[in-house]
PAZAPA-4460 file (N, C-alpha, C; in steps of 0.05 Angstrom, whole numbers, plus 32768, in hexadecimal, padded with zeros to 4 digits):
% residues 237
    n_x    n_y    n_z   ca_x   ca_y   ca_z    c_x    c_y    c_z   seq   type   mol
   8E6F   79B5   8BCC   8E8A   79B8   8BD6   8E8B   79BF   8BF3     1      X     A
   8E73   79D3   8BF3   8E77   79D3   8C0F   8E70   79BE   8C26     2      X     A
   8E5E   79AE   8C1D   8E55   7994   8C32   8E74   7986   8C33     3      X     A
   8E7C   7980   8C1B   8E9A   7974   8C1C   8EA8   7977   8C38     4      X     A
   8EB0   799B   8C2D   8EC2   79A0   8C43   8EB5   799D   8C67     5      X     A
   8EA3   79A6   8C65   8E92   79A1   8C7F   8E8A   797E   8C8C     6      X     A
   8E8F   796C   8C77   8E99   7950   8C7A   8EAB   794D   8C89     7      X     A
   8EC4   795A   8C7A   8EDD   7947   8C7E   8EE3   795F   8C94     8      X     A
   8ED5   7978   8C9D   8EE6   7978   8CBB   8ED0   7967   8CCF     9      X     A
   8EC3   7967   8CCA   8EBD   7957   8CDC   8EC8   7936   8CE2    10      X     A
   8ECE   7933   8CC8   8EE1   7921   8CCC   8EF3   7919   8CDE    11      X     A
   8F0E   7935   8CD7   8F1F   7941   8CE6   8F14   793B   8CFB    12      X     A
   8F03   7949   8CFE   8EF9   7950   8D28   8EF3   7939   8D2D    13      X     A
   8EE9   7924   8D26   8EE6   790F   8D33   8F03   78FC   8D37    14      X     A
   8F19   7902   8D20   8F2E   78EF   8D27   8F39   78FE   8D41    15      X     A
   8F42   7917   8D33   8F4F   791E   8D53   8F47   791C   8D69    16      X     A
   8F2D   791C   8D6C   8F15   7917   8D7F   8F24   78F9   8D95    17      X     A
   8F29   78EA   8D87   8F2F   78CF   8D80   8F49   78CD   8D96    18      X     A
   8F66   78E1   8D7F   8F7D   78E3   8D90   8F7D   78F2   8DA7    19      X     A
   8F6D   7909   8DAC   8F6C   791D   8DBB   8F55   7925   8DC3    20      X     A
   8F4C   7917   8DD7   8F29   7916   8DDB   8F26   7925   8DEE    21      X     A
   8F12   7938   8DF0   8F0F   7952   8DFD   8F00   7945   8E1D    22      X     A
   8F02   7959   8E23   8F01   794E   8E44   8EE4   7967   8E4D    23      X     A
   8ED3   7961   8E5D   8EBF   796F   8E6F   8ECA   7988   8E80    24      X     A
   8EBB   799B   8E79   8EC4   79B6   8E81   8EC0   79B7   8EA1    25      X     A
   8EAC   799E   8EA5   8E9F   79A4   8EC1   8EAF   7984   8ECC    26      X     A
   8EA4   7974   8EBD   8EB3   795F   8EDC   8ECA   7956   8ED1    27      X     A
   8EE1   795B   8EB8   8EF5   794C   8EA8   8EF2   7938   8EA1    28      X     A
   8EDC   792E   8EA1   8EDF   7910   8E99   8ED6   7915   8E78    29      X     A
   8EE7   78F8   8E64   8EE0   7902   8E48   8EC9   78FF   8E3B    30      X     A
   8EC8   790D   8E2C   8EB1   791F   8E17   8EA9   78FC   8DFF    31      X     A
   8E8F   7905   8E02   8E8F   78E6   8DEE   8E85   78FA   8DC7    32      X     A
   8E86   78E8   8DC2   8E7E   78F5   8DA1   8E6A   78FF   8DA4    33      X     A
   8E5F   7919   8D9F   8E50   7931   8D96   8E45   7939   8DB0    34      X     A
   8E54   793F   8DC9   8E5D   7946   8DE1   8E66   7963   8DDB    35      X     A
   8E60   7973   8DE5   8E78   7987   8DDA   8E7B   799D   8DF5    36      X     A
   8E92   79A2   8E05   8E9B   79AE   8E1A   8E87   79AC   8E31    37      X     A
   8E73   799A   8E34   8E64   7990   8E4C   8E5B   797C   8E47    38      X     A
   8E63   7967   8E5D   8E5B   794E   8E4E   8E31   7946   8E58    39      X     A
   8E2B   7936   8E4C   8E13   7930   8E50   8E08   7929   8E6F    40      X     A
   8E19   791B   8E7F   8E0E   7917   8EA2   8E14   7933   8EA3    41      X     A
   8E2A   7941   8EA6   8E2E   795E   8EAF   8E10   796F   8EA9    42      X     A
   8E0B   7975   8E8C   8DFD   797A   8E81   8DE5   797C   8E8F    43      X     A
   8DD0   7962   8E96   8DB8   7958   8EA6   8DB9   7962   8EC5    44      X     A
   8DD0   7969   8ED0   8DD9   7964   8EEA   8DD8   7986   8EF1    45      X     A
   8DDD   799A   8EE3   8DDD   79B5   8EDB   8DC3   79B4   8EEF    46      X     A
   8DD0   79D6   8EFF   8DB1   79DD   8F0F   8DAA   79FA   8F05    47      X     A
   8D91   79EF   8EF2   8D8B   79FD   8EE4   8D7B   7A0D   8EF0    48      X     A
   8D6F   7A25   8EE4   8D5E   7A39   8EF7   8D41   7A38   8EDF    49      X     A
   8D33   7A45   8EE5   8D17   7A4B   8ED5   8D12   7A6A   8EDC    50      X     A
   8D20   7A75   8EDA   8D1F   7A99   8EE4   8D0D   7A9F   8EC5    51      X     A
   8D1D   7A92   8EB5   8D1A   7A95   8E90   8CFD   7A9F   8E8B    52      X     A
   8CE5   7A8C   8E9D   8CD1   7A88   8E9B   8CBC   7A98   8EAC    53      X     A
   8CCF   7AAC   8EC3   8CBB   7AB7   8ECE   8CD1   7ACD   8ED2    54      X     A
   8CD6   7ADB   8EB9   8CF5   7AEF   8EBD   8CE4   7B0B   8ECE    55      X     A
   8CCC   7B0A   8ED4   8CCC   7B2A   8EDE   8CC4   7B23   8F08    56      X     A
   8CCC   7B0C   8F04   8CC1   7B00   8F1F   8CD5   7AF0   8F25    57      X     A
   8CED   7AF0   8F31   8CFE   7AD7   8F40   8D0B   7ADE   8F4C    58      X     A
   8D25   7ACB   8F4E   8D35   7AD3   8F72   8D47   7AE7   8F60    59      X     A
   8D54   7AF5   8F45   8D6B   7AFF   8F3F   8D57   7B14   8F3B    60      X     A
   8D40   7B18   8F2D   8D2F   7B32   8F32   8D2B   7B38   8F50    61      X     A
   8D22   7B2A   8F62   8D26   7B37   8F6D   8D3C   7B48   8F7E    62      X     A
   8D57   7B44   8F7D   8D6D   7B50   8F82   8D6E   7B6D   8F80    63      X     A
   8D5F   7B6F   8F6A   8D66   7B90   8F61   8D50   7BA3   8F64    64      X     A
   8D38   7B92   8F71   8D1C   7B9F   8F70   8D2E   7BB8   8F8E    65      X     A
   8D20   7BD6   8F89   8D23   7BED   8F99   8D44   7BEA   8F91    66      X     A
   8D4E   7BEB   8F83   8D6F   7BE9   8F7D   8D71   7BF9   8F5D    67      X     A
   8D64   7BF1   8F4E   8D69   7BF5   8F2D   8D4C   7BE7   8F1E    68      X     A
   8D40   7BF7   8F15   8D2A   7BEB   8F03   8D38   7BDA   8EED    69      X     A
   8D37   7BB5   8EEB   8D38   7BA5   8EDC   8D1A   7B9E   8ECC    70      X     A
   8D23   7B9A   8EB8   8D05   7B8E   8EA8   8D02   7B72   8EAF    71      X     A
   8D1B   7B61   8EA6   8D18   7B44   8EA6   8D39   7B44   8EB3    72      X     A
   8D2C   7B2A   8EC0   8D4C   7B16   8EC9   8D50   7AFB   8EC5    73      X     A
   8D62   7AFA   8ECA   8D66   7AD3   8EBC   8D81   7AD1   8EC2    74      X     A
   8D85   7AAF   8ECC   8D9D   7AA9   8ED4   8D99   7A8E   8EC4    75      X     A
   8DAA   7A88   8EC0   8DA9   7A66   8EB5   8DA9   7A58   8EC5    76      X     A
   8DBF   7A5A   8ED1   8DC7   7A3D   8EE4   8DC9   7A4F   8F09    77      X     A
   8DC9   7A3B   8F1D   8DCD   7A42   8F38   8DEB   7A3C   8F3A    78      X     A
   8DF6   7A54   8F48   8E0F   7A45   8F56   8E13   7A37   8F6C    79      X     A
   8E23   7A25   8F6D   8E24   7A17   8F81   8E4A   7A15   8F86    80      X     A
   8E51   7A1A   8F9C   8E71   7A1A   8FA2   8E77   7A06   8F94    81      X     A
   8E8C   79FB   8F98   8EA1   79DC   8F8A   8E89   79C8   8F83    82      X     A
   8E74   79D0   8F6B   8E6C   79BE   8F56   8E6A   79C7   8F3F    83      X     A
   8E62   79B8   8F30   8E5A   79BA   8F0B   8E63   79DE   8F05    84      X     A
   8E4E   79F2   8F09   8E4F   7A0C   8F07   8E66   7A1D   8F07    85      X     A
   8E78   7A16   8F24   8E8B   7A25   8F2C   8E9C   7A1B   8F1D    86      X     A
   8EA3   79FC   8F17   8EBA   79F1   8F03   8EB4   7A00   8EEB    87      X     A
   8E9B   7A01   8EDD   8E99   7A0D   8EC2   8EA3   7A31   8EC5    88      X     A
   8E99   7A43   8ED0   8E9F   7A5C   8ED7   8EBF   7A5D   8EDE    89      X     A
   8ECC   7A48   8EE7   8EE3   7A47   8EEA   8EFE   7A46   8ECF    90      X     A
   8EE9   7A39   8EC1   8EFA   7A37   8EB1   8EF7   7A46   8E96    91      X     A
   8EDB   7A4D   8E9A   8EDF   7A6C   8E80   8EEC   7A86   8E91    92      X     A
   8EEB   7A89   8EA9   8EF3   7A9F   8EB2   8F16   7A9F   8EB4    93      X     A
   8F25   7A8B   8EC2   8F40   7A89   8EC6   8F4C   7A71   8EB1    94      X     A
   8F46   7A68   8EA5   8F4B   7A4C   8E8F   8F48   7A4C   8E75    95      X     A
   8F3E   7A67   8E68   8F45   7A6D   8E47   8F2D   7A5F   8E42    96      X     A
   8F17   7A4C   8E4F   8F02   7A42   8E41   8EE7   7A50   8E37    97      X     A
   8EED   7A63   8E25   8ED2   7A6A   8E21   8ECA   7A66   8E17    98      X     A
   8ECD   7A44   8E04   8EB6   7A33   8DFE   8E98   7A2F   8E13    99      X     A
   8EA4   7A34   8E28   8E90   7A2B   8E3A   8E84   7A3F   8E3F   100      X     A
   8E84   7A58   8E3D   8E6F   7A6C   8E37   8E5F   7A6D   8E23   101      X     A
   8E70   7A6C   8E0B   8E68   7A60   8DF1   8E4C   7A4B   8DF4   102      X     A
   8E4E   7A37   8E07   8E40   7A20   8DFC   8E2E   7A30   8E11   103      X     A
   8E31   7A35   8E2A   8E1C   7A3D   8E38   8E0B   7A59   8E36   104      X     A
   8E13   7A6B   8E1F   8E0A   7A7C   8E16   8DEC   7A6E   8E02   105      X     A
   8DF7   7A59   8DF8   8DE8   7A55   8DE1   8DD0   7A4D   8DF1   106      X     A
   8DD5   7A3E   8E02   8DC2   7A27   8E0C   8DAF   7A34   8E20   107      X     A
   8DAE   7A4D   8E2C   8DA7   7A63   8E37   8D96   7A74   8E1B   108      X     A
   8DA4   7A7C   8E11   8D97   7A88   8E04   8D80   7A7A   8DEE   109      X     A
   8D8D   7A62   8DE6   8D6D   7A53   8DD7   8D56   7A51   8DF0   110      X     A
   8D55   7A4F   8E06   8D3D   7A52   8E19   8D38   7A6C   8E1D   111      X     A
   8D40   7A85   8E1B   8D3B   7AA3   8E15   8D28   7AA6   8E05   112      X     A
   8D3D   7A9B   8DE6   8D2E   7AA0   8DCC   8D0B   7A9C   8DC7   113      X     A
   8CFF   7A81   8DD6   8CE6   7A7E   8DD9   8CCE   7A88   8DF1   114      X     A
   8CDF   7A9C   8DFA   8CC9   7AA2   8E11   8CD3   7ABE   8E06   115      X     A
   8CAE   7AC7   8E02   8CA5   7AE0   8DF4   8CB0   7AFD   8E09   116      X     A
   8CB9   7AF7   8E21   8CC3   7B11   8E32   8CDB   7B1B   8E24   117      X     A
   8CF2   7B0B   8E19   8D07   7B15   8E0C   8D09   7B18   8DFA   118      X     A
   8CEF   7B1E   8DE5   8CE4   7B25   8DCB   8CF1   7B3A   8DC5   119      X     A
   8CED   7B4E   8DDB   8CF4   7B68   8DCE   8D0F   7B71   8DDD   120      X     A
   8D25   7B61   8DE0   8D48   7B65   8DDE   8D4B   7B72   8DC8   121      X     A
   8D5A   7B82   8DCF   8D62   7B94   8DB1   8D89   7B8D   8DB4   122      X     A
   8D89   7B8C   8DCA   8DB0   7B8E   8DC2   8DBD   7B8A   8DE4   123      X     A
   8DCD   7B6C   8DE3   8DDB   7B5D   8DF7   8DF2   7B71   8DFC   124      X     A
   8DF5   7B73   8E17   8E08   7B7F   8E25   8E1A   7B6F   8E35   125      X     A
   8E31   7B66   8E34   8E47   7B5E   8E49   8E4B   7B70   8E62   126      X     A
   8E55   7B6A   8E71   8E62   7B72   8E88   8E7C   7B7A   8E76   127      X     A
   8E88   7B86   8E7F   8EA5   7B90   8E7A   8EB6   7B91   8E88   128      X     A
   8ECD   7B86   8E85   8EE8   7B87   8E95   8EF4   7BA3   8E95   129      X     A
   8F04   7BA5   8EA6   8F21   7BC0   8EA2   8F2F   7BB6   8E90   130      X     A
   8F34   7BC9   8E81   8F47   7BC8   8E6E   8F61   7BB2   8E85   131      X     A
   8F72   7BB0   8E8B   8F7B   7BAE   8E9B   8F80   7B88   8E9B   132      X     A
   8F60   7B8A   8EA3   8F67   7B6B   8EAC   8F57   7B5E   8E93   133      X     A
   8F4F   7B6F   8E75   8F4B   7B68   8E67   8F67   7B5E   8E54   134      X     A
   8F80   7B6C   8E5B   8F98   7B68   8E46   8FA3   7B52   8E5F   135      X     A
   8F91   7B54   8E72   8FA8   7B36   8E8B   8F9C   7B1C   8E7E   136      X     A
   8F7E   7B1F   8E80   8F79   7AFF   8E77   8F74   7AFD   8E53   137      X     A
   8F6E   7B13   8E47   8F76   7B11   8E27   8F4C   7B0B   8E1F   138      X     A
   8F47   7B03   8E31   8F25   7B0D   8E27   8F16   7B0F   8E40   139      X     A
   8EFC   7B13   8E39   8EE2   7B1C   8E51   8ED3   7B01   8E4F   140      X     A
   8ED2   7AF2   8E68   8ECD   7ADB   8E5F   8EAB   7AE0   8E66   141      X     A
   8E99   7AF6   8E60   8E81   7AF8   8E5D   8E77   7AFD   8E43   142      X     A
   8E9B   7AFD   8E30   8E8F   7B05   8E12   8E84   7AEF   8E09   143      X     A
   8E89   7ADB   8E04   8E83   7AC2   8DF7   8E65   7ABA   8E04   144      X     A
   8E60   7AB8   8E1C   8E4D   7AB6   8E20   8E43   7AC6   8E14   145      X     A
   8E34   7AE2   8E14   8E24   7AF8   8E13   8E23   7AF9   8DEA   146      X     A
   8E34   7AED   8DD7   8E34   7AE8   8DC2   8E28   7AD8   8DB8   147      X     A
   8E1A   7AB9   8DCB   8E16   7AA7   8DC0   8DFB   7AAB   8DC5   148      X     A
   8DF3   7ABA   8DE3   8DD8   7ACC   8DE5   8DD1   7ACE   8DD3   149      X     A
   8DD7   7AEB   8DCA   8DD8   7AFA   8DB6   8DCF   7AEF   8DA0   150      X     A
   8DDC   7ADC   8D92   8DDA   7ACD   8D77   8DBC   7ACA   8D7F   151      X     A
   8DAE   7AB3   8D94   8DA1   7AA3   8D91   8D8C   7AB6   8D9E   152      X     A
   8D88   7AD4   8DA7   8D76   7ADF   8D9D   8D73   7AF7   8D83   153      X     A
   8D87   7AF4   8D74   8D87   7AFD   8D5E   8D8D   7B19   8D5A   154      X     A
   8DA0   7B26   8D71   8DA7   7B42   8D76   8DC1   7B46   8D74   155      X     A
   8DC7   7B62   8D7A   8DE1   7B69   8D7A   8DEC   7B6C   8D8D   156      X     A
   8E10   7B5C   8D8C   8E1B   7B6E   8DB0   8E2A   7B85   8DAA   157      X     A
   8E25   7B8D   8DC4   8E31   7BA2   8DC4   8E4B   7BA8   8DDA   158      X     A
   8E5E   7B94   8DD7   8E70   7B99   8DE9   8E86   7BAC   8DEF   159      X     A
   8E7C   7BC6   8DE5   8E88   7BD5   8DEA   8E77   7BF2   8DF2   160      X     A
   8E65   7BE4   8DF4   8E4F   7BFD   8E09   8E55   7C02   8E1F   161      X     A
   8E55   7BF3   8E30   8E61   7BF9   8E54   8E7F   7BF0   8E4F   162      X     A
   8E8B   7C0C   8E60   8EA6   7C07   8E6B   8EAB   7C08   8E82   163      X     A
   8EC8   7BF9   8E8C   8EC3   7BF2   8EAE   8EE5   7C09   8EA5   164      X     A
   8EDA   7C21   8EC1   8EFA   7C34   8EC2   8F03   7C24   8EDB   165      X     A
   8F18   7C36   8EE6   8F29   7C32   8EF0   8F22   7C1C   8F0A   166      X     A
   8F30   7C05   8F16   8F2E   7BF8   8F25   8F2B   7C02   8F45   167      X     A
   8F13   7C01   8F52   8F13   7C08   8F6B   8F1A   7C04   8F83   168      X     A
   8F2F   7C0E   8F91   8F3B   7C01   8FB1   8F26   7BF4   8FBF   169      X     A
   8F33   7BE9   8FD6   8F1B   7BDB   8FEC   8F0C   7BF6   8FF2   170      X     A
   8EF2   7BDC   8FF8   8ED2   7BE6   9002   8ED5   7BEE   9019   171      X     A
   8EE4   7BDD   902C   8ED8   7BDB   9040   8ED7   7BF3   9063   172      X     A
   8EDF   7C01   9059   8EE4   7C1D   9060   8EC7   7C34   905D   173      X     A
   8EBD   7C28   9044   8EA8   7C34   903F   8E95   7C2E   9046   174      X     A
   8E76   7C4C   904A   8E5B   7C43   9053   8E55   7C38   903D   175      X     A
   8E3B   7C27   903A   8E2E   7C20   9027   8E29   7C32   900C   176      X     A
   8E20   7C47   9013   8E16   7C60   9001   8E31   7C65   8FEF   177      X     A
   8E4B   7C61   8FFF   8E6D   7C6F   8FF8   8E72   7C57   8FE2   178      X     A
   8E6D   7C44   8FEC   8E70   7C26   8FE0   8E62   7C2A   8FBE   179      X     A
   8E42   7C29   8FBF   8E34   7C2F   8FAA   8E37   7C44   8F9D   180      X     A
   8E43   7C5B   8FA1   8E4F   7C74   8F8C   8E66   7C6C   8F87   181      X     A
   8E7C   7C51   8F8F   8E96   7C4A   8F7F   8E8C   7C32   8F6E   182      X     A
   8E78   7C31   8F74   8E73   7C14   8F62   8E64   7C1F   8F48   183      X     A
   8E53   7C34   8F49   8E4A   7C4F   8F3A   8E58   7C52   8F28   184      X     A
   8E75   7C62   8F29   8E84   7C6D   8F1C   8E94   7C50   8F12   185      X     A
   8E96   7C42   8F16   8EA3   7C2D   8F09   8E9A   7C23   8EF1   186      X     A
   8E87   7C1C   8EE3   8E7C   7C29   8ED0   8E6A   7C39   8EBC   187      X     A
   8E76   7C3A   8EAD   8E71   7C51   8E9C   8E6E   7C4C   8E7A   188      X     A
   8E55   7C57   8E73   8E4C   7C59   8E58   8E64   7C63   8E3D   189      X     A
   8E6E   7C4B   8E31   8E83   7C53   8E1B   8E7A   7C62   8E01   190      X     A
   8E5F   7C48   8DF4   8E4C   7C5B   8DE1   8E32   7C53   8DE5   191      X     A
   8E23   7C6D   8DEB   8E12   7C6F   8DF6   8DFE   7C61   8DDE   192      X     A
   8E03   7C68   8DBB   8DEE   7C65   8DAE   8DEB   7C4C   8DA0   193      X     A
   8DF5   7C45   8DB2   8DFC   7C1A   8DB2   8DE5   7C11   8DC2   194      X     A
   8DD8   7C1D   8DDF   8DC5   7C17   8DE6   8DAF   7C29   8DEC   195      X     A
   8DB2   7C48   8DE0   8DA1   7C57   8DE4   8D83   7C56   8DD5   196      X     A
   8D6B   7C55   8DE9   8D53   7C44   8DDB   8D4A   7C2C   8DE0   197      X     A
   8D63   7C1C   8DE5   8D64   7BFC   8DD8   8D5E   7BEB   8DFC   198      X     A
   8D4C   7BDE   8DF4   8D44   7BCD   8E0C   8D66   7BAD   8E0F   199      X     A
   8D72   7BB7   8E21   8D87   7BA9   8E24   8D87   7B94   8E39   200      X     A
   8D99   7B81   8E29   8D9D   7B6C   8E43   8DB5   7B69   8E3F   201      X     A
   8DBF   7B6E   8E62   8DDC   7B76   8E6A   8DDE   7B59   8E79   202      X     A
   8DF4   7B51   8E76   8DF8   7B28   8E70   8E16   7B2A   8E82   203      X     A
   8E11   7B18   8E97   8E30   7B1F   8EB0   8E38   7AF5   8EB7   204      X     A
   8E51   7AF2   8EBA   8E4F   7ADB   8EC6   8E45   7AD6   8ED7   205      X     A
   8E48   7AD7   8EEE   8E38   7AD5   8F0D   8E2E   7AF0   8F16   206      X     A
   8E13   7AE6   8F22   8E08   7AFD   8F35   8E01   7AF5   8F50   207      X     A
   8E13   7B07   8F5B   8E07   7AFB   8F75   8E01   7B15   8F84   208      X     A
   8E13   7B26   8F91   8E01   7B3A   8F9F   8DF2   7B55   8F8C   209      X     A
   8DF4   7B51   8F74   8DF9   7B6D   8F5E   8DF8   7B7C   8F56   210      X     A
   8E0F   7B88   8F6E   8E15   7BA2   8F6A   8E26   7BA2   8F4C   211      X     A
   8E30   7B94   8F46   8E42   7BA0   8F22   8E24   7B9D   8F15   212      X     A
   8E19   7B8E   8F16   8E01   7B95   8F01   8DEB   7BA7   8EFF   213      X     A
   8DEE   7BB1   8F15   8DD6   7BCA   8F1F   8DEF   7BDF   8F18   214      X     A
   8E07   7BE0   8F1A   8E12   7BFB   8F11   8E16   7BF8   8EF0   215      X     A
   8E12   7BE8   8EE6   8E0E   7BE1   8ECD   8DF8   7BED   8EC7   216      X     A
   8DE4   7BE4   8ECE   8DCA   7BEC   8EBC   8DC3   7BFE   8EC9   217      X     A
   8DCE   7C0B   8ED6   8DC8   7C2D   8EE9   8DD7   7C40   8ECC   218      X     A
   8DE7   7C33   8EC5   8DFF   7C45   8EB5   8DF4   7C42   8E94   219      X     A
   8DDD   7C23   8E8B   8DD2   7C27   8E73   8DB6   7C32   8E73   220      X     A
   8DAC   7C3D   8E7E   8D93   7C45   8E8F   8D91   7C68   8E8E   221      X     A
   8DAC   7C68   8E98   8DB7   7C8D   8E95   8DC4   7C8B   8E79   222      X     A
   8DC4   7C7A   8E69   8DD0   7C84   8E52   8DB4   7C7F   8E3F   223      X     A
   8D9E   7C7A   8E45   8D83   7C7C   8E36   8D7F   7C5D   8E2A   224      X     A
   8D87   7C49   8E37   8D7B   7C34   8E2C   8D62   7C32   8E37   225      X     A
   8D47   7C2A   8E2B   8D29   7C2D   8E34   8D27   7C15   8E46   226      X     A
   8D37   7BFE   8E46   8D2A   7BE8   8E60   8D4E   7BDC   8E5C   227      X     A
   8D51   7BD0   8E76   8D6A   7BBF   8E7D   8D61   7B9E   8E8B   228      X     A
   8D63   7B90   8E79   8D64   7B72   8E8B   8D7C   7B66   8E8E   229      X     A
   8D79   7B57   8E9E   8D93   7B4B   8EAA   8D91   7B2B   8EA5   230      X     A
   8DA2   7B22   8E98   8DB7   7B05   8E9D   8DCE   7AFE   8EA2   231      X     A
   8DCC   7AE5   8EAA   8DE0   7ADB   8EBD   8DEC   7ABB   8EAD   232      X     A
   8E03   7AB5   8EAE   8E06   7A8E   8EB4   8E00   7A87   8EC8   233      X     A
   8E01   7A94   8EE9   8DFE   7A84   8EF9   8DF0   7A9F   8F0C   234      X     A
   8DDC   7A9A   8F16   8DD6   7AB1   8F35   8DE4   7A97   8F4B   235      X     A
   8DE9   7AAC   8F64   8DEF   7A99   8F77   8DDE   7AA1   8F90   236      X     A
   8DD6   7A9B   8FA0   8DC2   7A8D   8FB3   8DCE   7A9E   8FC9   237      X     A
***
């Protein structure tokens, strides 16, 4: 019965497919049959990174070296301004698509799953929004990614471990040091025994200079998680 029903939506999905054929997250052009929210040139054309493969040695490790002891880092993809990357980030972030985290969670994380460094993940961490601009856009568009992680290394999230408080005025007034104690206090450990122990990987859309991720894992670090790695969809250059 159940193959039945698992038939005939697929069925379904292929007629509507048919009337209403889904379009490329990255260049709009349409999706061909078993395409699904990136189309196949998009797909190949992706500038992919190999951090995966040498996570205690690359350009996003090194960011944080004399900053925050990271274990491992990993970015998937490079950013690059107005191509492939920024259209996709664009549109899970401001465009309700978080299929496309979804798909790029998975596809990230099956190249995780086989390299023995991320063996011992115990439990995926999101970035977290403010409450705030979490009820403006109605989700965190780092959940879907950091879930599909998750799945495909066989752990738990925990998205409600780090909380982001209150939103901080301009920097630019501030010394460096003034800067890094508001970026400090910005977040803060919700439940601690979600990652206390647990070798975590704290999972952000873009990193580029990172500071939110170093006050991240400054803040799961002081709440007793034993190692913090970092991923990314995209580092930028």
């Amino acid at each position: 019965m159940a193959a039945v029903l698992t038939g005939l939506q697929s069925l379904v999905h292929d007629f509507l497919a048919l009337i209403y054929p889904e379009h490329c997250r990255a260049c709009g052009g349409e999706l061909a049959m078993g395409e699904e929210v990136i189309c196949s040139h998009c797909r190949i054309k992706l500038p992919f990174t190999d951090f995966h493969l040498h996570p205690k040695d690359n350009l996003l490790h090194q960011v944080f070296w004399g900053r925050v002891p990271i274990q491992l880092a990993t970015a998937f993809l490079l950013f690059q301004e107005k191509g492939r990357v920024q259209r996709l980030l664009h549109q899970l972030k401001y465009k309700g698509q978080e299929e496309v985290g979804e798909v790029l969670g998975r596809w990230h994380g099956a190249a995780l799953k086989v390299q023995p460094d991320f063996s011992s993940v115990e439990v995926v961490v999101p970035v977290p929004l403010h409450k705030s601009k979490l009820r403006q856009r109605g989700y965190n568009q780092v959940a879907s990614y950091a879930k599909a992680v998750a799945a495909a290394l066989e752990v738990p999230v925990a998205d409600d471990a780090l909380r982001k408080n209150k939103l901080i005025r301009t920097q630019t007034k501030k010394n460096r040091q003034e800067r890094w104690e508001s970026m400090r206090l910005l977040y803060s450990i919700h439940k601690a025994e979600l990652v206390h122990g647990k070798h975590v990987l704290l999972l952000d859309d873009v990193v580029t200079t990172g500071a939110t991720v170093e006050a991240c894992a400054d803040a799961l670090l002081q709440a007793g998680a034993s190692a913090v790695s970092v991923g990314a969809i995209a580092y930028t250059l």
